[in-house]
N, C-alpha and C positions, 0 to 999 in steps of 0.2 A: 649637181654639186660643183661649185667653183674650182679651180685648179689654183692651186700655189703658185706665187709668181716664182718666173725661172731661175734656176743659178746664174749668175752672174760668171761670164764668160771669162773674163778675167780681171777682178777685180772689180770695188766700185766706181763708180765717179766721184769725183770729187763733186760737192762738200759731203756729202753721205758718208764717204770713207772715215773722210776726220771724223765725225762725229760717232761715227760704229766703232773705232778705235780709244775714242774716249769712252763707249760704254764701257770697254773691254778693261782699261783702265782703272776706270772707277770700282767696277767688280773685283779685282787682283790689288785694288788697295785693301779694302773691304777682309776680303778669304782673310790674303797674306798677313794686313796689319792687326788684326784682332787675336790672334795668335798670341802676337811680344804683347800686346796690350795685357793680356790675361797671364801671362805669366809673372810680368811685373806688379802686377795688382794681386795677385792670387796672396801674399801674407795681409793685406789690408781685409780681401773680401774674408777671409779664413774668419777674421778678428773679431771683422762686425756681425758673421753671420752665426760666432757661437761655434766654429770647428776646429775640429783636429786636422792638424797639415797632412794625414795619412788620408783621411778621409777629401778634402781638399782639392788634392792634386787630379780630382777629378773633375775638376772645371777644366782642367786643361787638357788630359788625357782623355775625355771623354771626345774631346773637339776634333783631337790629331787622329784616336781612332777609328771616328764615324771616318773622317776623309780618307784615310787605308784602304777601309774594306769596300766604299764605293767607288773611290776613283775607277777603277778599269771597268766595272759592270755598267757606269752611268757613260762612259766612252764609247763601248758600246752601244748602248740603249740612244747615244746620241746619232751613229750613224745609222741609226732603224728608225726614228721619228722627227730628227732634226736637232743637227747642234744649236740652232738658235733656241729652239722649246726648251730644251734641255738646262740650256745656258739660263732663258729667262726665269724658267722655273726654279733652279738652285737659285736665283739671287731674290727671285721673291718669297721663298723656303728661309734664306738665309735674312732678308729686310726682319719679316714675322716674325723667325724665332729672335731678334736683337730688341724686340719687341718686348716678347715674354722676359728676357732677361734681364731688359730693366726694370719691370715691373714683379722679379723674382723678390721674397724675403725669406726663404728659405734656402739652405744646400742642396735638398734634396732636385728640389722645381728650376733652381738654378742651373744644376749638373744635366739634369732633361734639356731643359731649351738651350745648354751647350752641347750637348750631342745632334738637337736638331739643325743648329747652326753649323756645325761639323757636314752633315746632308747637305748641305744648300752649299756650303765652301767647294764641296766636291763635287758640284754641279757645275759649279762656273770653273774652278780648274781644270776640269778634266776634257771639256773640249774649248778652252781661249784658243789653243794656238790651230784648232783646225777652221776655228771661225775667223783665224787670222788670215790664211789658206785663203780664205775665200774672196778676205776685204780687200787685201794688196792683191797688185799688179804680180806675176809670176817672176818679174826682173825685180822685183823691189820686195820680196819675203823676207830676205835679210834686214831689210832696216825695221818691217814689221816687230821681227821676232827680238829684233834686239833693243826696240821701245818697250816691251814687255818686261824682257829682262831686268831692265831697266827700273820701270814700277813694281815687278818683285823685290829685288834689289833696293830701293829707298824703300819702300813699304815697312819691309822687314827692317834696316835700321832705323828708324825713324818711330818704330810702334814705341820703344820704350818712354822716348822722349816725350811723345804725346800722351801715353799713358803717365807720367810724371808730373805735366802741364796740369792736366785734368784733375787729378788726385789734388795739387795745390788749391784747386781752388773748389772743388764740388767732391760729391759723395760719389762712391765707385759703381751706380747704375747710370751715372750716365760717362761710364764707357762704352758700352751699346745703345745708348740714347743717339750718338751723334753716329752712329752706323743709320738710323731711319732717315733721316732728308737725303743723303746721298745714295741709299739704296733705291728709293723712288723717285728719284732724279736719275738712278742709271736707269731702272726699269721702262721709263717713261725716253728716255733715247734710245734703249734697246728695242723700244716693239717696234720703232718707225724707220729704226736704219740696219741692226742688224741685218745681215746676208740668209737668204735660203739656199740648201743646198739638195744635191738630188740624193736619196731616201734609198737605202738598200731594200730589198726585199725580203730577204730571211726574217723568220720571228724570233725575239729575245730568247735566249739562252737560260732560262732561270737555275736549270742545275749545276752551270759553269758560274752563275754570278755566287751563289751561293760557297759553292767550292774555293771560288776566287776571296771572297772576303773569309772564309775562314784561314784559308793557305796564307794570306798578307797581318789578316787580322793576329792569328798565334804566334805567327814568325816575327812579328813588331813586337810583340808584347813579351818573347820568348827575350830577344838581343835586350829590351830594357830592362825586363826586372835582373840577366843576369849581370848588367851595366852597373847595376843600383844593389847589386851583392844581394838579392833573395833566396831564399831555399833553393838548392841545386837544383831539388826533386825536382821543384814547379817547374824550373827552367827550361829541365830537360823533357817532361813531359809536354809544354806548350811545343817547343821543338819538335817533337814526334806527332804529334798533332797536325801542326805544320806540314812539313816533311810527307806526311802522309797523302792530307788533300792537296799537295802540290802535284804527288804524282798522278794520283786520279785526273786532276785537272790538267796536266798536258797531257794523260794520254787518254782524254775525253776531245781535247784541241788539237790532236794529229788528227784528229777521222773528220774535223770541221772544213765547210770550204771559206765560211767568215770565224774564226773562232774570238770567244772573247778574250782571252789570252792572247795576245797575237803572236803565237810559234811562226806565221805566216810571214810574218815582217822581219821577225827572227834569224829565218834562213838566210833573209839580207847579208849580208857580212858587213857592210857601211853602218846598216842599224844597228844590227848588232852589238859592232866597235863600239859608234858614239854613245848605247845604254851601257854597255861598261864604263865607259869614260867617263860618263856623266855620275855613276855611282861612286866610282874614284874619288871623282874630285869634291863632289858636296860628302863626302863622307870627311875628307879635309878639311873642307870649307866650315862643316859643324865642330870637328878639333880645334878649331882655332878661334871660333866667334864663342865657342863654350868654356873655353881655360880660359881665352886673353882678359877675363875681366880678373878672374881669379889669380893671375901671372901678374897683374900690374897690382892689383892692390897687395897679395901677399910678401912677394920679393922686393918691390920698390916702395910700397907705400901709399899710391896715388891714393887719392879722395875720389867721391864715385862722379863729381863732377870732375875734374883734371881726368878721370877714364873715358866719359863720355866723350868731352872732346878731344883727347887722343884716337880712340877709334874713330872718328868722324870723319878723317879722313880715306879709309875703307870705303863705307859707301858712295862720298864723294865722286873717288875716283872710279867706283862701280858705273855710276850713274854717268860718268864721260866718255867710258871705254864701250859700253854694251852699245850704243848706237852709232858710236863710230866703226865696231868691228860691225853690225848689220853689213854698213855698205862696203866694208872691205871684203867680205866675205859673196858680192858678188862679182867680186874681180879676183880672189884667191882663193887657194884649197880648202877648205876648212879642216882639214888637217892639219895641216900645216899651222895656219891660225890658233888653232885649240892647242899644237903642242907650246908652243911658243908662249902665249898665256898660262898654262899650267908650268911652265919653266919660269917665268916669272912668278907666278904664284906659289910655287916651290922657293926660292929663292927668297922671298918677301917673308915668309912663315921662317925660313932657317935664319933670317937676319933678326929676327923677332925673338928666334930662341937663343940666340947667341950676343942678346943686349948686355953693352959694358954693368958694371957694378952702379955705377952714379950715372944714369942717362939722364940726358938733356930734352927738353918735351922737343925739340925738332929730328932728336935719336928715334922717338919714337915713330912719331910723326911723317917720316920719309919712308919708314918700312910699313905703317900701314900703309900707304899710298899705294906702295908696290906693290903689296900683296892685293891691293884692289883691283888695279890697271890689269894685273895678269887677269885674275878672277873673270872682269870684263871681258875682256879680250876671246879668253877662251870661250864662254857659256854661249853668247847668241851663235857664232858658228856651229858650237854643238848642238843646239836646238835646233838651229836651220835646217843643219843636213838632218837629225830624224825625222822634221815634221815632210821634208822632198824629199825625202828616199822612199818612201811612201807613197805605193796609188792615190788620189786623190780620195777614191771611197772608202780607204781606210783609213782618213786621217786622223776617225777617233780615236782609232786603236792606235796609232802613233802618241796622239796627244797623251791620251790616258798612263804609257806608256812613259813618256817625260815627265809626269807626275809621283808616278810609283817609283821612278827610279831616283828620283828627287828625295823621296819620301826614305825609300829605304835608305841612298848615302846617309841624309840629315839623322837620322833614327842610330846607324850605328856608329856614327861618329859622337853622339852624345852619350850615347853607352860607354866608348871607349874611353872617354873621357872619366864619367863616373869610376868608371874601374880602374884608371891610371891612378885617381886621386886616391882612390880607398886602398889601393894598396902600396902608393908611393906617396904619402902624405906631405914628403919635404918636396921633390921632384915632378909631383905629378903633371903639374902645368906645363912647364917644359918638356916633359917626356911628350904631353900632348902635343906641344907643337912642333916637335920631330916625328911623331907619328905619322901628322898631316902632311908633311913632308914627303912623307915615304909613299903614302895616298897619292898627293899629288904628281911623283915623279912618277908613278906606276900610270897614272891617268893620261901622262904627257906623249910617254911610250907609244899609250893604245891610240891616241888621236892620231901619232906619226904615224901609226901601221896602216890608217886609213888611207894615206899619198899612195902606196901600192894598190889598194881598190881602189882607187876613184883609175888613176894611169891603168888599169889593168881594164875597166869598166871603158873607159875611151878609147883602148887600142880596140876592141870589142866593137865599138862602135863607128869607127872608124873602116875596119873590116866588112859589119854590115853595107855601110854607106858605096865601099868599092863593090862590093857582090853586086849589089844593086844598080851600081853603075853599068859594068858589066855585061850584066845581062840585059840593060834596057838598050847597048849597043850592037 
């Protein structure tokens, strides 16, 4: 039997890199953009397919839930067979089912092949950034992880628009139609240049994956329905649900030496921090991109085009800062970088809530900016350091890890939302985007606390390096 070619010592060569990076790309349009695309569509598809918007909301709930309950078990499953299988297999799980979904005419068969698509989203999510790990150079991870950021970042603003394009001029199956040439166009640069990596040897976990998607899967679905005002009972009983397999599930991952939970990465204090941090601030990041349509058209007026492009400047500047801070972020703390960002982001969101009576579209305009530039600025440092604080052979459990905590901020910031509005029906929007405020100045703290660990982790090493002098004289 043949052997696998080797990991890649550090990084690829170029031209292979570039082109392993645009798979990575093309995949993380794909996950991320099909998302806004379905949400913006979902009153059109409702119309034509004959549904009720209760029933409905499960084209798109069906998509964010499959990617929950598998993101950490397929992170996993990646460092035991290989992030690239893994990776190529969600994108050709997810090409297929975009397949079925144009070719759906019913709710029912449609709500299926978005849950299958949800599978395949959470294959290539859940280990990009360890496959990133592999493609850059160890000096150059920072500018990797903040190209990424970067394509989630436009992806995600930009779905609407393109979903808006389409809908003008065609029928709403081929919003998954134009998902097929690009996803076999990624798959087809994925099998030739993606990276292999070396292979744990423990075998999969199945009673932790299980425990894991229930513990994520009740506890999402517990924070939305009580976002969305539904029976307390439900709430509270998906909670205890929750709650319950959570604790099974770490204290099934204390006695682990790889566990799929990663408690191991946990102990970190660095990773730790930035998985706080990181839930911090997209739990803001969703206050703010969830009101601000609601905040301009109801208090000011705006027309849903004058929204569009007011927010436009948000991603813009998302899309300048994440690759500029990659490479600052190997010359400075990322602590330091991350608070600095979330203070600007902070700052952007309170300028936002605090718009004169008659603003001016450049009023607007300058405070989106801001709140994007912080946005940027901070997230690829945060990514950076979890995915390097991290052993190497457990980068899936890092990546999977930056997904889930992605998932959970985005998840209970829309909640909060929801429940700002239903109970402060005049206020809500603004309340929200004071809230995110509070989020992000909490986020800003926790990046700071991380300048003491990283200084603390250097004197440490510094220490060693003298012992070691030392004694070799």
């Amino acid at each position: 039997m043949s052997s696998l070619p080797a990991e890649p010592a550090d990084g690829l060569p170029v031209p292979q890199r570039y082109w392993a990076i645009l798979t990575i790309a093309l995949g993380l349009v794909l996950a991320v953009m099909d998302g806004a695309i379905a949400n913006i569509a979902l009153p059109t598809i409702a119309r034509e397919l004959k549904a009720s918007p209760a029933f409905s909301i499960w084209i798109v709930n069906g998509y964010q839930l499959a990617i929950t309950i598998s993101l950490l078990p397929l992170a996993s499953l990646g460092e035991i067979i290989g992030y690239r299988r893994v990776y190529l297999s969600g994108l050709a799980l997810f090409t297929l089912a975009s397949l079925f979904c144009t070719l759906s005419h019913s709710l029912l068969t449609l709500t299926v092949a978005r849950i299958v698509q949800g599978f395949g989203a959470a294959g290539i999510m859940s280990v990009n950034s360890a496959l990133v790990r592999f493609i850059y150079p160890r000096a150059q991870l920072g500018r990797g992880i903040g190209y990424n950021a970067m394509v989630v970042a436009v992806s995600a603003a930009v779905g609407p628009t393109v979903a808006a394009g389409i809908l003008a001029v065609a029928s709403w199956p081929y919003l998954f139609a134009v998902n097929l040439p690009i996803g076999i166009a990624a798959l087809t640069l994925g099998l030739r240049t993606l990276p292999y990596a070396r292979r744990a040897s423990h075998p999969f976990d199945w009673q932790s994956g299980a425990l894991s998607a229930i513990a994520f899967g009740f506890g999402i679905a517990a924070i939305d329905s009580f976002g969305h005002g539904e029976a307390l009972v439900a709430s509270v009983a998906e909670f205890a649900v929750s709650i319950a397999a959570g604790v099974l599930l770490v204290y099934r991952q204390t006695h682990m030496a790889s566990p799929l939970l990663p408690v191991d990465l946990l102990r970190i204090p660095i990773f730790a921090l930035s998985i706080a941090t990181s839930i911090a601030s997209f739990c803001a990041q969703m206050l703010a991109s969830v009101s601000i349509p609601f905040y301009l058209q109801s208090r000011f007026g705006y027309s849903a085009v004058e929204m569009g492009l007011l927010i436009t400047p948000w991603p813009i500047t998302v899309a300048f800062a994440a690759p500029v801070a990659g490479r600052l972020v190997e010359r400075y703390p990322a602590g330091l970088l991350g608070g600095i960002g979330l203070l600007l982001f902070a700052a952007g969101l309170g300028s936002l809530a605090m718009l004169p009576a008659n603003p001016t579209h450049f009023d607007v305009a300058w405070r989106m900016a801001l709140t994007g530039l912080g946005f940027g600025l901070f997230q690829t440092p945060n990514n950076r350091t979890m995915i390097a604080a991290a052993p190497r052979e457990r980068s899936g459990g890092a990546s999977g890890m930056l997904g889930t905590a992605r998932l959970l901020g985005q998840t209970t910031g829309a909640a909060l939302v929801a429940l700002l509005l239903a109970r402060f029906p005049t206020d809500g929007t603004q309340l929200s985007l004071l809230t995110g405020v509070g989020f992000a100045l909490t986020g800003a703290v926790l990046s700071m606390l991380r300048l003491s660990e990283t200084g603390r982790r250097g004197a440490e090493r510094v220490q060693v390096q003298e012992g070691q002098r030392l004694k070799g004289e």
